[in-house]
C-alpha positions in Angstrom: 66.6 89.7 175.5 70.2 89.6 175.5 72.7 88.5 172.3 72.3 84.7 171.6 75.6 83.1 172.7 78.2 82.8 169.7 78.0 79.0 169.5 74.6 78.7 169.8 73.0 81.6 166.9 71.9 81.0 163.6 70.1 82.7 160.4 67.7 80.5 158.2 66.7 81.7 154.3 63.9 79.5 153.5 61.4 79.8 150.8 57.5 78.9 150.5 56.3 77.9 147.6 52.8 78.7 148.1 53.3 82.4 148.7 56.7 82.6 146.2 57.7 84.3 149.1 61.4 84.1 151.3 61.4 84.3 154.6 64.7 85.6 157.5 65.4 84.9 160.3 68.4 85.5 162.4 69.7 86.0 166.2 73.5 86.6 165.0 73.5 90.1 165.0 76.2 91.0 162.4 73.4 89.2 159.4 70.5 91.9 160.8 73.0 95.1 160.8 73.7 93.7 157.2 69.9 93.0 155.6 68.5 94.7 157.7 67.1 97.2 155.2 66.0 94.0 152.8 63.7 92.9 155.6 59.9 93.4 156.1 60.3 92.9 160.2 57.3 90.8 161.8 59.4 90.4 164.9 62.6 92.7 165.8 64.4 92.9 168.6 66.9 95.9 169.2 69.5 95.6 172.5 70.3 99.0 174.7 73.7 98.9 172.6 71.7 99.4 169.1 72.2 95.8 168.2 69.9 93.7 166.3 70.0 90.4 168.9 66.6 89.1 166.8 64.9 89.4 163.6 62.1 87.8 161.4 60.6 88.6 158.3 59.6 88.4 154.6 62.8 89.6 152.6 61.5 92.4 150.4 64.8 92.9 148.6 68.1 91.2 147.5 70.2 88.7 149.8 73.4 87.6 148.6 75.0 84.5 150.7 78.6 83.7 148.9 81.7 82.8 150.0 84.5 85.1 150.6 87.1 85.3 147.8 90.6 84.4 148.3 92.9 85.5 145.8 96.3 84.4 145.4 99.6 86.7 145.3 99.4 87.1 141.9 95.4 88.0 141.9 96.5 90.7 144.2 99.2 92.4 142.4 96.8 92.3 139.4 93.9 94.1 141.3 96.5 96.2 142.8 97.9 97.6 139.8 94.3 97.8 137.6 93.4 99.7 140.9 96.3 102.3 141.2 95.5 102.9 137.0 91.5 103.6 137.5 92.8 106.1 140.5 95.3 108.0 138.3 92.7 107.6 135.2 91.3 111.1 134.0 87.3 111.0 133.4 
């Protein structure tokens, strides 16, 4: 089975209440590298290159969806300089 075309894949999180139980599924390939390892697999698909193009499960673990942080100019130089003091920082 080849890679889903960009336009058309897709990942769906749902839950069931019955079993209190979430279940994956995905064809985009970049989300099954990523939770891969949170995944109970009941379907898996794996392409000659190594890529995930399918898979289907129970999530056994954590999945975080959020979305990426934008910081302004001033957010940066903050992070910037707290990060340049924890690297010269003696333990």
């Amino acid at each position: 089975m080849a890679v889903t075309p960009r336009h058309e894949q897709e990942t769906i999180i749902s839950f069931d209440p019955v079993t209190k139980q979430w279940h994956y599924y995905s064809d985009v390939p970049a989300h099954n590298k990523k939770w891969q390892h949170v995944i109970d697999p009941e379907r898996i698909t794996v392409e000659d290159t190594g890529a995930i193009s399918l898979l289907e499960g129970t999530i056994t673990g954590n999945v975080t969806v959020s979305k990426k942080r934008t910081l302004t100019a001033e957010q940066k130089a903050i992070a910037a300089e707290r990060l340049a003091a924890s690297r010269t920082k003696t333990v």
